[in-house]
Structures are given as structure tokens and as C-alpha cells.
C-alpha positions in Angstrom: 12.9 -2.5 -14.6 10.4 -4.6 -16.3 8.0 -3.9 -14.2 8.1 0.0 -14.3 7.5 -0.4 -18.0 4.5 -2.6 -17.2 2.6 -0.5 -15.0 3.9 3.0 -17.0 1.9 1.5 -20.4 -1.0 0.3 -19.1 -2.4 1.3 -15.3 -1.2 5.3 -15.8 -4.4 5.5 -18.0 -6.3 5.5 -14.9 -9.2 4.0 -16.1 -12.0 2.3 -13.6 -13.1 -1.4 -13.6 -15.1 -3.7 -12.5 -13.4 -4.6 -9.5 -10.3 -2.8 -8.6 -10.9 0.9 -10.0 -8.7 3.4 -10.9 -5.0 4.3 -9.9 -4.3 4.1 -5.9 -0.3 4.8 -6.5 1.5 6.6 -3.5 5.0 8.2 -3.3 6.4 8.1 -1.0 4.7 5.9 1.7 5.6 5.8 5.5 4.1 2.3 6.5 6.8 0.4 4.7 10.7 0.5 5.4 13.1 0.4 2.6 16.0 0.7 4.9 18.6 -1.4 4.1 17.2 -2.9 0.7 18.4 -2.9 -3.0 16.6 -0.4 -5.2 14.0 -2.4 -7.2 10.5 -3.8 -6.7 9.4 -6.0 -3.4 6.0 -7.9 -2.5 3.2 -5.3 -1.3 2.4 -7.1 2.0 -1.7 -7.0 1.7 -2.2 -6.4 -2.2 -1.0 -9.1 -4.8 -1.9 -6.2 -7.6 0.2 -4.1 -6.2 4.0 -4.2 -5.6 6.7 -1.4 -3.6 9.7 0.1 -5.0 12.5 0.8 -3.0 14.6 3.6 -4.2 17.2 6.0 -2.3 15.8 4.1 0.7 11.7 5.8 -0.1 9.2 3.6 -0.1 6.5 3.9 -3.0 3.3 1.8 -3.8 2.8 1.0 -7.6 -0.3 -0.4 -9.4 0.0 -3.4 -11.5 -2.3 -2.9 -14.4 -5.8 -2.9 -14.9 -7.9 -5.3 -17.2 -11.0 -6.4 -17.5 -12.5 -8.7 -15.2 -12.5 -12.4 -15.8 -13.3 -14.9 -12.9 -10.0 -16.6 -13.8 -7.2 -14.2 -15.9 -8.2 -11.1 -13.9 -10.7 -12.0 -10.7 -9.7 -8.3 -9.7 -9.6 -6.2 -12.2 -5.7 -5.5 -12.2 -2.9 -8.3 -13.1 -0.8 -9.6 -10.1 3.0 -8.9 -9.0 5.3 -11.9 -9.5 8.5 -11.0 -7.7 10.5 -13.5 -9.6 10.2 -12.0 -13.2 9.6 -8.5 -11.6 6.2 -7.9 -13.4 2.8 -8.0 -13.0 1.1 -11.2 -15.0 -2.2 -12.7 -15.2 -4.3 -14.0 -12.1 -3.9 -17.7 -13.9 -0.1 -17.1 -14.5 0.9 -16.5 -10.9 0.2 -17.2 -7.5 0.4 -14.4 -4.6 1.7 -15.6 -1.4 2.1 -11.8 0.4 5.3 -11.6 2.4 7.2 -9.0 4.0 8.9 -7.3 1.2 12.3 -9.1 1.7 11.3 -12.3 1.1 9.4 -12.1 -2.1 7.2 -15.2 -2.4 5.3 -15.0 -5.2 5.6 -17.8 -8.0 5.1 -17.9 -11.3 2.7 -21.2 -12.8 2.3 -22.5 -16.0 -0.8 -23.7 -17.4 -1.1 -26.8 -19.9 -1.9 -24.5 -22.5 -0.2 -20.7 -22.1 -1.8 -19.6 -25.2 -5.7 -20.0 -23.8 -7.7 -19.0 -21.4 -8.8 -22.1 -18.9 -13.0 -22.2 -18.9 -13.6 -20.2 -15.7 -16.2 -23.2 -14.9 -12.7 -25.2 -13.9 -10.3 -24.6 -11.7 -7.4 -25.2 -13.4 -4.0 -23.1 -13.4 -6.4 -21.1 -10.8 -5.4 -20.5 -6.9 -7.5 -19.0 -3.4 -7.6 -15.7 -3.3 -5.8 -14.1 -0.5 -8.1 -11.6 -0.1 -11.2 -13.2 0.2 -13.6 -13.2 3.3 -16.7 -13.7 4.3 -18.7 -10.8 5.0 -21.3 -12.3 7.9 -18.4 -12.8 9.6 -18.2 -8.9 10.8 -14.8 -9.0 12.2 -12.3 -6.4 11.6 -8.3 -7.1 11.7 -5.7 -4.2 12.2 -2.6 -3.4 13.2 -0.3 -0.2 14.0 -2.4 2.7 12.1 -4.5 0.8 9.7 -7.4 -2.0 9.3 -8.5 -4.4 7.3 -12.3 -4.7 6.4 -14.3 -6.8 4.5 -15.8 -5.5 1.6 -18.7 -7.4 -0.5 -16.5 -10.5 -0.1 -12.7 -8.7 -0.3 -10.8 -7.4 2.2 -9.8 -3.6 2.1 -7.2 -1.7 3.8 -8.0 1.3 5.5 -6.7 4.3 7.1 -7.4 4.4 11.1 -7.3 8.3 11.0 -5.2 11.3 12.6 -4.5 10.2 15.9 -5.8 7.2 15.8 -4.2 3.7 16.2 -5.5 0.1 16.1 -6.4 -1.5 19.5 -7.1 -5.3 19.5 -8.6 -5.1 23.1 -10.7 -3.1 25.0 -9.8 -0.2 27.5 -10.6 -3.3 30.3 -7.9 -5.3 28.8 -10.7 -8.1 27.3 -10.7 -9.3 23.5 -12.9 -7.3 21.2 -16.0 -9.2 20.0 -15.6 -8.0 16.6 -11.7 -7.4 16.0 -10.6 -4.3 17.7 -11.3 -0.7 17.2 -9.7 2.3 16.1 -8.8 4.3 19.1 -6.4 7.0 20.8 -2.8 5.7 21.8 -3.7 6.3 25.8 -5.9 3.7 25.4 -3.1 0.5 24.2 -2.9 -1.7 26.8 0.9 -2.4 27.7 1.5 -5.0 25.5 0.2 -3.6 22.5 2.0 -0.5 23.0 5.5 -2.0 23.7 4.7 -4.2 20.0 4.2 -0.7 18.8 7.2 0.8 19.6 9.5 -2.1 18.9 8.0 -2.0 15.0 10.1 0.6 12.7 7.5 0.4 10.2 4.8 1.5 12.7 6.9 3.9 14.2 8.1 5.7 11.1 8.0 9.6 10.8 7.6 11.3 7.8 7.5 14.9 5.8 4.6 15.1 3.1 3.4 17.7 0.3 0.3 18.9 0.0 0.3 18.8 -3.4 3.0 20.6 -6.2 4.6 23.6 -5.5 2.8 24.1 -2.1 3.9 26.1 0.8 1.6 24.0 2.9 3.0 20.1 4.4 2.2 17.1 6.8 5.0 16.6 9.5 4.2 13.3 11.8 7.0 12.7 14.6 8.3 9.5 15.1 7.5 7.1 18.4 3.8 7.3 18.1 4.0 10.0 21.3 2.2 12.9 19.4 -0.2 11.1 17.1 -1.2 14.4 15.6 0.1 14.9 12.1 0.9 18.7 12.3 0.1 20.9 9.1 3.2 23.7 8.6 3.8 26.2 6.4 6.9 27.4 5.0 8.5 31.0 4.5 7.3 33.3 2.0 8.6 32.9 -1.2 9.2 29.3 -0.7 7.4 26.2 -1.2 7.5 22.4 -0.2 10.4 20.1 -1.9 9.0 16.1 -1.0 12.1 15.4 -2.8 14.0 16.8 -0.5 12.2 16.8 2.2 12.4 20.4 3.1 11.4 24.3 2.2 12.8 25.5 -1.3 12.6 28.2 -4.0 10.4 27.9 -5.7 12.2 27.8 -9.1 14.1 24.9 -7.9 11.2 22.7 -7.0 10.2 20.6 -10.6 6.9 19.4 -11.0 6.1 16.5 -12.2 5.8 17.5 -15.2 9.0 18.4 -15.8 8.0 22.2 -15.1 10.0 24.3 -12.2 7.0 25.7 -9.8 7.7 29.5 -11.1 
């Protein structure tokens, strides 16, 4: 797929910006469900310079590429996903309009002049980024297991932590002044917890490496009942296939280098 190639020549080199820095891909992720979709490439639902790919139903995140910051071509310091031409294009050639993954809605512009760059003192072929927020507002949002924060004027996604979820109220039922906090499951009111359980996405279990040819992996059950992610080991002699999903020989578990683990 076009964009595959994209991101393969340019954000694989890894290299920080200013802005966006360095290479935040994931494989598999267990916050987004590909159940049900086509293989291919779908609208990240918080990061226009990212995109997922759905594959065998196994969700990963993918970096479009990185370039240097320019307040119009590249305001954050990687292109942006257009859903419609499956790859990642200049800030001034697309617009970003998030979405759920299934309903891609990301367009692609065209400027009076494709060839230049617009002067950044203009607003032309130029749109309001999605991720911009104003930082004396000190409000956090979140939902499920993560958060968003703002950051020096651009909201961040972040992690709310083993056995922690995001609660919009507090323990008394009553809003929270600044957003919500990261808390313990016990602590959901009713309502929050019911939304919770009713969200596949949320609710999602998963198996996880740590690292190649490990023996070592994350298990997290499903239902959000035991929010501790439990580290297990497998049998001597074998070592962790994420692949597929299970305890292997280790001369049947390839790196990703091509390499089989022994």
C-alpha cells in the first residue's frame, strides 16, 4: 500500500524534530479494534500524523513521516494521513478531521499553486489544528485507560497506568474541577462503568512480548475485572511468539530481522 512505502522510506530513520520526535510505532495495539475491517490503513482517532493498519484483524499504529518544521507544510514535524489517497501528505495538502477508523474523513486540498509553499504569514491552503489547546486552561480529558493533556499548546495522549482507569467524576459522584483523574476501577461510578463494559475497544484483552525472543510476556484479561496486567513466563526452552500469541521454540520464533531466536 502506498502508504506503507511512505512511512518505510522516510519515518524508519527515526530521526528527532522539532516538534514530533522520533518513531512512536506500536504492533500490535489493544485500544483499537480491527474486527470486522478490510486489511489496509484507517484514520488514527487522536493523531492526524499517524494512521492504523488493520491486518489479520491486529491493530498497529504507524508514523507518517517526519520533516522539518514549517508553521504551514509541517506545523508538527511529521506529514498527515489522508485516508483517501492512503498516504501521508503535507499539513497544507490535507485536512485531518479524526474519526473512528471506519469512517475515514480526512480530505485532500489543493492549493492555487501545488508547486510552492504558501507564505506562512497567510492562511491560505492552511486549516485549525485539531490538536491545539490552551494550556491555562488545566483541564484534562480521558476516557477508558488513557488521557489527554495539554502539552506547551498540543494535546498528548497518555497512558493512565497498570490498573488504573479514567474517572470523569469524583468518588462522591460530582464533576471534576479539572477533567477527571486517573483512578482504580472500584471507584467508577455506575454509569461510567456500564459505558466501560459496553465499549469493545476499552474492554479488549491482549498477549504482549517483552521484547524478541523473550521467555518473559504481558497477559491483561478482558472485562476490566482484574486491571492488573500479569507478567508470565514461559517453559524452559521456550520463548514468546506475539505472532502467535503463545509459547514457542525458540527456533521457530523469527526476529525481526529475519533471524530465528536460536
Amino acid at each position: 500500500m502506498n502508504a506503507f512505502y511512505f512511512v518505510a522510506v522516510f519515518s524508519t530513520l527515526a530521526v528527532a524534530v522539532h516538534g514530533k520526535a522520533g518513531i512512536l510505532e506500536e504492533h500490535p495495539i489493544d485500544w483499537y479494534d480491527c474486527t470486522g475491517k478490510a486489511d489496509g490503513n484507517y484514520v488514527h482517532p487522536t493523531d492526524c500524523t499517524r494512521f492504523i493498519s488493520c491486518s489479520g484483524n491486529i491493530a498497529s499504529q504507524r508514523d507518517c513521516a517526519n520533516c522539518n518544521v514549517d508553521p504551514v507544510r509541517c506545523p508538527e514535524g511529521r506529514t498527515v494521513y489522508n485516508a483517501t489517497v492512503d498516504q501521508c501528505l503535507w499539513a497544507d495538502e490535507t485536512t485531518c478531521g479524526g474519526g473512528d477508523g471506519g469512517q475515514p474523513s480526512t480530505e485532500r486540498i489543493t492549493t492555487p499553486d501545488a508547486g510552492t509553499t504558501p507564505d506562512p504569514g497567510t492562511t491560505e491552503g492552511t486549516t485549525a489544528d485539531p490538536n491545539a489547546c490552551d494550556p491555562e486552561l488545566c483541564k484534562n480529558e480521558g476516557y477508558c485507560q488513557t488521557y489527554r493533556r495539554c502539552d506547551n499548546g498540543t494535546l498528548v495522549t497518555e497512558e493512565c497506568g497498570e490498573g488504573l482507569v479514567w474517572n470523569p467524576k469524583n468518588p462522591d459522584g460530582s464533576d471534576q474541577i479539572h477533567g477527571g483523574n486517573c483512578d482504580t476501577w472500584e471507584n467508577l461510578r455506575p454509569e461510567i462503568e456500564e459505558e466501560y463494559r459496553k465499549d469493545p475497544e476499552c474492554m479488549a484483552c491482549f498477549w504482549r512480548a517483552k521484547g524478541e525472543c523473550n521467555r518473559e510476556y504481558l497477559y491483561q484479561a478482558p472485562n476490566l475485572r482484574n486491571r492488573n496486567v500479569l507478567t508470565l513466563t514461559c517453559t524452559d526452552g521456550l520463548v514468546f511468539s506475539q505472532a502467535k500469541e503463545t509459547c514457542q521454540r525458540c527456533q521457530d520464533v523469527i526476529r525481526d530481522d529475519g533471524r530465528a531466536c536460536c
